[in-house]
Backbone as CSV, one residue per row, in Angstrom:
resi,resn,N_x,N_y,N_z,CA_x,CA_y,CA_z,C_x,C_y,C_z
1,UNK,-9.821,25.012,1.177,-9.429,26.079,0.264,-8.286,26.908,0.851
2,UNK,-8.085,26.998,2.467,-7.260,28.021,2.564,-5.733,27.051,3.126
3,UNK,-5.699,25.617,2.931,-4.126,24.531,3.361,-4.627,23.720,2.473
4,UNK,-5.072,24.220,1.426,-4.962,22.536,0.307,-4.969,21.666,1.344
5,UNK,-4.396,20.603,0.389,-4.627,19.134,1.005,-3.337,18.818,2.304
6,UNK,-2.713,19.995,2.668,-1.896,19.834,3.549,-2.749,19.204,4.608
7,UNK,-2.296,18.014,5.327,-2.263,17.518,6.392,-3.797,16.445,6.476
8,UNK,-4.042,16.243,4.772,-5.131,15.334,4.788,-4.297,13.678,4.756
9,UNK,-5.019,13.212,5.037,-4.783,11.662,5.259,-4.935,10.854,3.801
10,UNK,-4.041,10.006,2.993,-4.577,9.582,1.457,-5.789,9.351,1.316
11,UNK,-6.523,8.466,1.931,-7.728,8.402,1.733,-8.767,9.578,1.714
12,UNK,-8.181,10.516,2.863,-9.140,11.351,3.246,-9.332,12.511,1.923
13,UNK,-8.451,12.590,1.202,-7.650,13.341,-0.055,-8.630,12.935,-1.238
14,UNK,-8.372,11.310,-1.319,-9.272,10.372,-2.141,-10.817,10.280,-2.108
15,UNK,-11.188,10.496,-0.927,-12.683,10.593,-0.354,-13.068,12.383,-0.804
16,UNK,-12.403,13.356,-0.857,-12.762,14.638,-1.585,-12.765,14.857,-2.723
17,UNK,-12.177,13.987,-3.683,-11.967,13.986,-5.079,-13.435,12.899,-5.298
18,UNK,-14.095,11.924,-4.370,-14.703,11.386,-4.842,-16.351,11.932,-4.434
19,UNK,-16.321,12.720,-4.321,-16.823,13.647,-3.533,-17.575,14.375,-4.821
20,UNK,-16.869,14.714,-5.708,-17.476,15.622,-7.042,-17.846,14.638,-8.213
21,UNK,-18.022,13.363,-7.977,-17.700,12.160,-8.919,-18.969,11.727,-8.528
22,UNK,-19.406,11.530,-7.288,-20.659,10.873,-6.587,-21.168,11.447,-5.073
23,UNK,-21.984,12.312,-5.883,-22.643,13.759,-4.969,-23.838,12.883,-3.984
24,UNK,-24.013,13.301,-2.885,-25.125,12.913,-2.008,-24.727,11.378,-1.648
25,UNK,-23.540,11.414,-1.672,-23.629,9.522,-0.726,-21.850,9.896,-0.144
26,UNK,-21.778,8.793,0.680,-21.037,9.189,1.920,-19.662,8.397,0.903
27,UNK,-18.671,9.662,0.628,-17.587,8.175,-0.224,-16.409,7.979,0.795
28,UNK,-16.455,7.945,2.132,-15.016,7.750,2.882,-15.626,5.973,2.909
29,UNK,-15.950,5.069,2.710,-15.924,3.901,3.100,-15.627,3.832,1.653
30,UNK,-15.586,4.447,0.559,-15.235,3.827,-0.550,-14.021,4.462,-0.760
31,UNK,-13.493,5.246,-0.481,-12.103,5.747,-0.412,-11.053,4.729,0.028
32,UNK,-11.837,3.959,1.746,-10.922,3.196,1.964,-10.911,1.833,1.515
33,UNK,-11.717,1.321,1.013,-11.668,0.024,-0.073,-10.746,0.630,-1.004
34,UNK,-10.891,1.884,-1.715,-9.681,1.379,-2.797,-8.102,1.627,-2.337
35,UNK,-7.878,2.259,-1.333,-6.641,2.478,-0.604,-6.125,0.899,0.132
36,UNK,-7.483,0.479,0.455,-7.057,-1.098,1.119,-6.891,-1.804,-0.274
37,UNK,-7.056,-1.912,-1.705,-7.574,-2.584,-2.397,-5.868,-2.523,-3.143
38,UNK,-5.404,-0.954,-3.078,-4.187,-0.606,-3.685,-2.991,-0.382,-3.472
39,UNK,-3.889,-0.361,-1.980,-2.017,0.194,-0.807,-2.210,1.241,-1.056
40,UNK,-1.509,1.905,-1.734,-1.015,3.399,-1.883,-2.222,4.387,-2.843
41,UNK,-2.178,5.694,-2.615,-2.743,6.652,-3.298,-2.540,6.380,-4.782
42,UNK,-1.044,6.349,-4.830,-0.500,6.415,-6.257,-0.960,5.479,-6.834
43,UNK,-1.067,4.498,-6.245,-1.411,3.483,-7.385,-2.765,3.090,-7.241
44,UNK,-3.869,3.980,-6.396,-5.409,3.923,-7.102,-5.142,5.109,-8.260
45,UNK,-4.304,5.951,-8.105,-4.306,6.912,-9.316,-4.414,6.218,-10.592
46,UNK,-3.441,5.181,-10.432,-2.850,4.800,-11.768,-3.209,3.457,-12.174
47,UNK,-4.277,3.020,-11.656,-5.303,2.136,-11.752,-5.917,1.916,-12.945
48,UNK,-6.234,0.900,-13.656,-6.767,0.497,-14.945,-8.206,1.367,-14.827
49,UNK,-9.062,1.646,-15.777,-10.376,2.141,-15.543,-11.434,1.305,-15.058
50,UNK,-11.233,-0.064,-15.956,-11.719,-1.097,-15.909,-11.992,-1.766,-14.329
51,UNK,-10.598,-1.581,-13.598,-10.571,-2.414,-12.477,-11.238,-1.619,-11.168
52,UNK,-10.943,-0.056,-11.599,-11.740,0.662,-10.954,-13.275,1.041,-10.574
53,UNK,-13.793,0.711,-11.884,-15.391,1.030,-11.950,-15.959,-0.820,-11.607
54,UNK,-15.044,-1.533,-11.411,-15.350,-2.751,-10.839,-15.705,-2.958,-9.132
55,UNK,-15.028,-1.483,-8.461,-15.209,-1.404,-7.163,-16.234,-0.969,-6.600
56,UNK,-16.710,-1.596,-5.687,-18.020,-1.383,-5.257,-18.333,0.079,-4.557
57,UNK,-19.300,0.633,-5.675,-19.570,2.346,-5.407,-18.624,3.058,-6.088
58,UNK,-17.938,2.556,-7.088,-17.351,3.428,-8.353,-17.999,2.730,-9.736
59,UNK,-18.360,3.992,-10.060,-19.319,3.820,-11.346,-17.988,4.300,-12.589
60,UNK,-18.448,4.294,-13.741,-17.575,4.543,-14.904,-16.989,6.328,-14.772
61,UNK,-18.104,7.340,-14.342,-17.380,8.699,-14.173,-16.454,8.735,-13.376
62,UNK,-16.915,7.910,-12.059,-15.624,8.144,-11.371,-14.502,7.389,-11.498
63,UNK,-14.645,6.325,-11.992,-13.536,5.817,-12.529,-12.534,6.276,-13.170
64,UNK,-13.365,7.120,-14.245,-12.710,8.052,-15.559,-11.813,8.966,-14.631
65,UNK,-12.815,9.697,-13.482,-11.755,10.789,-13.264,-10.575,10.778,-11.902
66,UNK,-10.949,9.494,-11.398,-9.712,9.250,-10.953,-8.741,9.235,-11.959
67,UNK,-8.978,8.494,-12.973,-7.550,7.870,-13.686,-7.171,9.502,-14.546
68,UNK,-8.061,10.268,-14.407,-7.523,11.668,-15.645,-6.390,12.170,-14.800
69,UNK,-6.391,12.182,-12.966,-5.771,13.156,-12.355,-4.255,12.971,-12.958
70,UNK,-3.814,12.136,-12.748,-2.438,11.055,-12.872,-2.166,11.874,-14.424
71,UNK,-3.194,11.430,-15.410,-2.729,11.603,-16.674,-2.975,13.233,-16.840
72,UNK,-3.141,14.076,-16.468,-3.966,15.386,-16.541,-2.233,15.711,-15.921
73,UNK,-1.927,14.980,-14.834,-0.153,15.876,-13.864,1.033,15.142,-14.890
74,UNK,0.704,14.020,-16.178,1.654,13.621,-16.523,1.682,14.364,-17.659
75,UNK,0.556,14.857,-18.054,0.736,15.829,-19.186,0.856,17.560,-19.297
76,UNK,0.970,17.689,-17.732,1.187,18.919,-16.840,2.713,19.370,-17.229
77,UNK,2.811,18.073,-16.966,4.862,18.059,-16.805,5.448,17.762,-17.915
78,UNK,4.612,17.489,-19.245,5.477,17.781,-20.658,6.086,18.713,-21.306
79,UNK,6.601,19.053,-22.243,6.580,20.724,-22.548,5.257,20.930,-23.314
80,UNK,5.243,21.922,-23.333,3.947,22.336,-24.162,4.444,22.315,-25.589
81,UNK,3.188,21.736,-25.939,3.147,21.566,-27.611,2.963,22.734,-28.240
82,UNK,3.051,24.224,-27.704,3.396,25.125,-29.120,5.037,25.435,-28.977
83,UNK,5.863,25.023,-28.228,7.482,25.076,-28.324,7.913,23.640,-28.515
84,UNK,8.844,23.846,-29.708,9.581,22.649,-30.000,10.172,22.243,-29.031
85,UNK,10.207,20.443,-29.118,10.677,19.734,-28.075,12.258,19.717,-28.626
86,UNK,13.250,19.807,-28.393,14.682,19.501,-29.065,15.307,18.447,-27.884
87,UNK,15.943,17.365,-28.531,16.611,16.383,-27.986,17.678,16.095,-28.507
88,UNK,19.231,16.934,-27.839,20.451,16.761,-28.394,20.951,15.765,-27.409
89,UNK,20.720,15.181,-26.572,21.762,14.427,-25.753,21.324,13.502,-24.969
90,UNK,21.978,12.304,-24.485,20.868,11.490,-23.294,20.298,11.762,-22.614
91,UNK,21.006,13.317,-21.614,20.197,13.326,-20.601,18.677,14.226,-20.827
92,UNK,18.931,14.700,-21.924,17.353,15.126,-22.279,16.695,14.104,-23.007
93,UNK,16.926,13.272,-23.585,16.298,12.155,-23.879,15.497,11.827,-22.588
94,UNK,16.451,11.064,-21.878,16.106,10.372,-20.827,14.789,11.648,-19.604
95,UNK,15.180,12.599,-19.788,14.301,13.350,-18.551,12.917,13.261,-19.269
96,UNK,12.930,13.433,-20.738,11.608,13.756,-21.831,10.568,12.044,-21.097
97,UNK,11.676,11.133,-21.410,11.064,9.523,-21.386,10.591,9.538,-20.052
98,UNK,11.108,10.017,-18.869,10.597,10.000,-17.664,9.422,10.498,-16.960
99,UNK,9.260,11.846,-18.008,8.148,12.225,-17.697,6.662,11.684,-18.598
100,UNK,7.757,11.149,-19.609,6.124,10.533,-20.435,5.966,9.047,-20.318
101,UNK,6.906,8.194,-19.265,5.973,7.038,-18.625,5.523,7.215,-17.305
102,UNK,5.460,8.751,-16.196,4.982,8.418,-15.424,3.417,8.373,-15.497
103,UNK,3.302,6.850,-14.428,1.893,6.559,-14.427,1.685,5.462,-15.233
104,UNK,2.359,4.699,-16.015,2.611,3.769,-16.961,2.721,2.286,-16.091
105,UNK,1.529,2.034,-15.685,1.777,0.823,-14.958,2.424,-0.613,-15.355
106,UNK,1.789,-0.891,-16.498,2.569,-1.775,-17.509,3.384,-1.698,-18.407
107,UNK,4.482,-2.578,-18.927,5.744,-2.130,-19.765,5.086,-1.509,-20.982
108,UNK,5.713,-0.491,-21.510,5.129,0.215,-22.739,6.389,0.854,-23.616
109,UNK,5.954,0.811,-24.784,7.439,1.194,-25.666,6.754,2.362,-26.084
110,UNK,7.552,3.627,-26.732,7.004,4.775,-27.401,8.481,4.614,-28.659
111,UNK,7.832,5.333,-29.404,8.930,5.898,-30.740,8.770,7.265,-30.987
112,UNK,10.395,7.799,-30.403,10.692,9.293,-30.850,11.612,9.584,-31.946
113,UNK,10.378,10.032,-32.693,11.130,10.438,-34.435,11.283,11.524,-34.445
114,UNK,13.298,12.153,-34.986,13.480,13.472,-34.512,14.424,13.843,-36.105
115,UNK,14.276,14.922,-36.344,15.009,15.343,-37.274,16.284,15.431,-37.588
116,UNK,17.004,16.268,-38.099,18.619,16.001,-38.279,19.313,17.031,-37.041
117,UNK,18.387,17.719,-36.719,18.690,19.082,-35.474,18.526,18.700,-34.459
118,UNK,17.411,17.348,-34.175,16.779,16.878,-32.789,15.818,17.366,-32.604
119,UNK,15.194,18.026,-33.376,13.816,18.235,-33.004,12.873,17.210,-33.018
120,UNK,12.434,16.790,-32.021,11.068,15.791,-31.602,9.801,15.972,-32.827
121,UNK,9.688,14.875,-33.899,8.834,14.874,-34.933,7.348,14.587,-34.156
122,UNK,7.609,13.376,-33.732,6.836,12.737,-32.993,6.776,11.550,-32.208
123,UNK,6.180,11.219,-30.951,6.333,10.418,-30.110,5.441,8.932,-29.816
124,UNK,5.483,8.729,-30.629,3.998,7.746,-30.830,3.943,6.011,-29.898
125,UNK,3.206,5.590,-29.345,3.105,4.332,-28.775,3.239,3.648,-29.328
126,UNK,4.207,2.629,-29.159,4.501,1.330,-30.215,2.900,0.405,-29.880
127,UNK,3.692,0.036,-28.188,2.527,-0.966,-28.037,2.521,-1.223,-26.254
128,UNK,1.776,-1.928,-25.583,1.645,-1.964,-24.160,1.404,-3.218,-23.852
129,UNK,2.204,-3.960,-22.771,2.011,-5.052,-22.282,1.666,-5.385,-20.794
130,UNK,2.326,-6.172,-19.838,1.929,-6.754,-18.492,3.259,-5.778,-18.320
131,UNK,3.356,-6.913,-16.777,4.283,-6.029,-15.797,5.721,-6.528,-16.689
132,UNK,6.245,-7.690,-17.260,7.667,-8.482,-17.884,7.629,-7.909,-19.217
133,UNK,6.699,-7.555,-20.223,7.176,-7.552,-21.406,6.000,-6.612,-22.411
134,UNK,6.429,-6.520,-23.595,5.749,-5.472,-24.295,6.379,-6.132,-25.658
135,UNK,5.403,-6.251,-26.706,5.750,-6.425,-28.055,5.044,-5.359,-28.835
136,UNK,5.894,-4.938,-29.897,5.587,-4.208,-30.840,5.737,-4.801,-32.370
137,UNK,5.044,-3.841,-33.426,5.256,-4.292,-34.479,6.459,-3.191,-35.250
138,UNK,7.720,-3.920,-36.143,8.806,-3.346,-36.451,8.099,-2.580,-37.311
139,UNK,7.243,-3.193,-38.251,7.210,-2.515,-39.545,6.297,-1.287,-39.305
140,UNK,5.808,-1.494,-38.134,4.608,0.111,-37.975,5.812,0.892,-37.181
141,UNK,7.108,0.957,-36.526,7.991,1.809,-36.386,8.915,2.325,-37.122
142,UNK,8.884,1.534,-38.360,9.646,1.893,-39.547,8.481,2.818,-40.313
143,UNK,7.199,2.455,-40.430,6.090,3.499,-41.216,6.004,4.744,-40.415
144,UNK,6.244,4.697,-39.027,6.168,6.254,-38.401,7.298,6.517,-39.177
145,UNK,8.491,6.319,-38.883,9.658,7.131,-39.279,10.029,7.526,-40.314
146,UNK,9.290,6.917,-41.574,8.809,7.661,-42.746,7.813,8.389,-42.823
147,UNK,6.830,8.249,-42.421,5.719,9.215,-42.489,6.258,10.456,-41.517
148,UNK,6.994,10.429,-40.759,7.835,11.691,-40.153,8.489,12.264,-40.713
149,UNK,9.484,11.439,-42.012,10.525,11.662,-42.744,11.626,12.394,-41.623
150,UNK,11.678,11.177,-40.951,12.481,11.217,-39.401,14.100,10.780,-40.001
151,UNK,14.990,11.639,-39.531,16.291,11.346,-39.701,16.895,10.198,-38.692
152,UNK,16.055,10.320,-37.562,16.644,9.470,-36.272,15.710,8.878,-35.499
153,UNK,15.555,7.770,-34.949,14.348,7.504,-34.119,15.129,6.867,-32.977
154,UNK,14.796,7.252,-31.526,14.849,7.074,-30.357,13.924,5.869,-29.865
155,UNK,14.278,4.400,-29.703,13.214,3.692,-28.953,13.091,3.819,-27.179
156,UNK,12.405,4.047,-26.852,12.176,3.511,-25.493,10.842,2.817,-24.864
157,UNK,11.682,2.061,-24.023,10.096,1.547,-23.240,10.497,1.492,-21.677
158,UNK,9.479,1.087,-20.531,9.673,0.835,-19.016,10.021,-0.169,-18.396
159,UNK,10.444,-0.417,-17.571,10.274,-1.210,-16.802,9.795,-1.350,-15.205
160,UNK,8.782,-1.677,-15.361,7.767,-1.260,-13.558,8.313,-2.276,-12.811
161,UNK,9.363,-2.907,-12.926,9.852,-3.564,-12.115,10.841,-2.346,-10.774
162,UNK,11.008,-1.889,-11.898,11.881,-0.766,-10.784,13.170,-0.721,-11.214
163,UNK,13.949,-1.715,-12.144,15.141,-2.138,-12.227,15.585,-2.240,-13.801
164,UNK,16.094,-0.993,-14.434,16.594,-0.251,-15.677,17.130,-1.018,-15.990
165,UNK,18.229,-2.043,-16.200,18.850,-2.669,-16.616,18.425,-3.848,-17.783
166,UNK,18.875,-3.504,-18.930,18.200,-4.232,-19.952,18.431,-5.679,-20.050
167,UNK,17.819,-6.362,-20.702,17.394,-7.601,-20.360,17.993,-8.405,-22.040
168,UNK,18.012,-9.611,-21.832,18.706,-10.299,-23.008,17.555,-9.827,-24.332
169,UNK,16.001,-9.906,-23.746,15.318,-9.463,-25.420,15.633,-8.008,-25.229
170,UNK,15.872,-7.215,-24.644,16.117,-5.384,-25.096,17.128,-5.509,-26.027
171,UNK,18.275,-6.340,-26.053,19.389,-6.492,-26.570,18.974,-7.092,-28.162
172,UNK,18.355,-7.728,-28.233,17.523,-8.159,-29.216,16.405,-7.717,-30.117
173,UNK,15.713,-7.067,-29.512,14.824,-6.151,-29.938,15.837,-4.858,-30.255
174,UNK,16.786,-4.339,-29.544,17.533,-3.528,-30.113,17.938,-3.149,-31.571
175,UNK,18.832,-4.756,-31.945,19.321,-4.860,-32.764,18.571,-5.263,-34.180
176,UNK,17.636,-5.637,-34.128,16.346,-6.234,-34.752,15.306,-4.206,-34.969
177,UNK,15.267,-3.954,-34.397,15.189,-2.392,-35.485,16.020,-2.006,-35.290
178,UNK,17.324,-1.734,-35.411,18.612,-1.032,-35.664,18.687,-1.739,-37.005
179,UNK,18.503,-2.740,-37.503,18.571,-3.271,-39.138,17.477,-3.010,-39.487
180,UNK,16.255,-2.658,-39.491,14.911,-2.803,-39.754,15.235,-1.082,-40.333
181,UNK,15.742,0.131,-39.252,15.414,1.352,-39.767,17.029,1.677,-40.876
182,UNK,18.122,0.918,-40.829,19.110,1.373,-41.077,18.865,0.689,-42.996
183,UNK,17.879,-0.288,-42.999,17.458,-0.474,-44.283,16.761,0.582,-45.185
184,UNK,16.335,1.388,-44.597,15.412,2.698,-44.729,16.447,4.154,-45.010
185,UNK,17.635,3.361,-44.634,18.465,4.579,-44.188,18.369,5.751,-43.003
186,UNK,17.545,5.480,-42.017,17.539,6.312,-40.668,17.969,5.545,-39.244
187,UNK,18.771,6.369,-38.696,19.466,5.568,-37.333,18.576,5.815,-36.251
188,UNK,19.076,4.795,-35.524,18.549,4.237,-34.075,19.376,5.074,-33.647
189,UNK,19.219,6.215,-33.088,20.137,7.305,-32.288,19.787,6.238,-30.798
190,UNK,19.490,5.821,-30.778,19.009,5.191,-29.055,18.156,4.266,-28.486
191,UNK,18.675,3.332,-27.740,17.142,2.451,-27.400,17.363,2.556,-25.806
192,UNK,16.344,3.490,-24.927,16.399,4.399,-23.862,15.333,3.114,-22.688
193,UNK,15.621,2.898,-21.517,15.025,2.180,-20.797,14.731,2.929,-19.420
194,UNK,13.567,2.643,-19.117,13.055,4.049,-18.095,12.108,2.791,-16.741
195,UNK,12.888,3.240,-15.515,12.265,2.688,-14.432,12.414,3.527,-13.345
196,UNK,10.918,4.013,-13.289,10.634,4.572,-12.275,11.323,6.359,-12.282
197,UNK,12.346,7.004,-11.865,13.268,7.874,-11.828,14.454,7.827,-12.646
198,UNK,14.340,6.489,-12.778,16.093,6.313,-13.412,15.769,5.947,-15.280
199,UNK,17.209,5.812,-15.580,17.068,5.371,-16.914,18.407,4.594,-17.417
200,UNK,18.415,3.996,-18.417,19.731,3.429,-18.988,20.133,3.922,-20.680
201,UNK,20.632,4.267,-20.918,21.056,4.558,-22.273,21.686,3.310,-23.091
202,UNK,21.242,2.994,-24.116,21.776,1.304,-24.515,23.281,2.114,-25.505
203,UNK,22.722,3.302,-25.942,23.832,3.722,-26.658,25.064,4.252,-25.791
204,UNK,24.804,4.282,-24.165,26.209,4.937,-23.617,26.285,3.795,-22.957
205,UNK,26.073,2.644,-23.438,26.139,1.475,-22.864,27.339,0.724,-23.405
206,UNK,27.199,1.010,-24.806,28.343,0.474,-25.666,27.477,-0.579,-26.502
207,UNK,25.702,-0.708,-26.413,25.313,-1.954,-27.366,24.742,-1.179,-28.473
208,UNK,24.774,0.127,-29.015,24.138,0.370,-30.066,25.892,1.490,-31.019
209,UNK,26.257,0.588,-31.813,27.578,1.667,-31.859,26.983,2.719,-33.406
């Protein structure tokens, strides 16, 4: 209470959080199975639930609340939902997308439907895949952006590879809803690619004119 977690060891960090999860049993030998199991802190954080409560001496609560911390600091770092989100330019695009895939272990697309001002309608999950790829359905990103009565929709998705640079289907999938919403009459202001810290803009790229 009086140095936080200054100068605790990951596990040892991990073994206090598991600590309020599973009272009366000793959790530093299960701390270090999942640190040996994950390598890193971060990524028992950001651990499936599933694969977690699979480890021996993690039950489903603690499973749950490992995985809330991650999502509890990724939704720490959004803006708050009683001030409008406004998105006039890439680089607020891009900082908004960064903070809402961290923790996103597998590729995942979102759709940001924004008005004629940039105000953020809404941000909704297309769809979630493995570590290479993510499919979505066009016609349920064309039904958000009417049911928003969205002037503009922003695509983005991740790449946990580490490496922003879009790939021959981004280029494809690009262009494939850029006709899908422009039939509707609302533009693809952007199809935004987010790895790790960084990001790529397809529109300051020169592929979305």
């Amino acid at each position: 209470m009086e140095s936080g977690l200054e100068g605790f060891a990951d596990h040892e960090a991990l073994e206090l959080l598991l600590f309020y999860a599973i009272p009366r049993r000793d959790t530093n030998p299960i701390a270090h199975a999942l640190i040996n199991r994950y390598e890193s802190l971060s990524n028992v954080l950001n651990a499936p639930v599933e694969e977690l409560a699979s480890v021996e001496g993690i039950g489903e609560n603690a499973a749950v609340l490992i995985r809330l911390v991650s999502q509890l600091n990724q939704k720490a770092g959004l803006p708050s939902g009683k001030k409008p989100v406004v998105i006039r330019s890439t680089v607020e695009a891009g900082n908004y997308l960064v903070r809402r895939f961290a923790g996103e272990r597998g590729e995942t697309a979102f759709e940001l439907c924004l008005d004629r001002k940039g105000k953020l309608l809404s941000c909704k999950r297309l769809g979630q895949g493995g570590d290479l790829s993510v499919n979505f359905d066009i016609r349920q990103l064309v039904a958000n952006a009417l049911l928003f009565s969205a002037s503009s929709v922003i695509l983005a998705h991740n790449h946990p590879s580490g490496e922003a640079a879009p790939s021959h289907s981004d280029y494809a999938a690009t262009e494939r809803v850029r006709a899908a919403l422009r039939a509707v009459d609302i533009e693809l202001a952007d199809h935004i690619i987010v790895a790790d810290s960084d990001y790529v803009s397809m529109r300051d790229s020169g592929c979305i004119r």
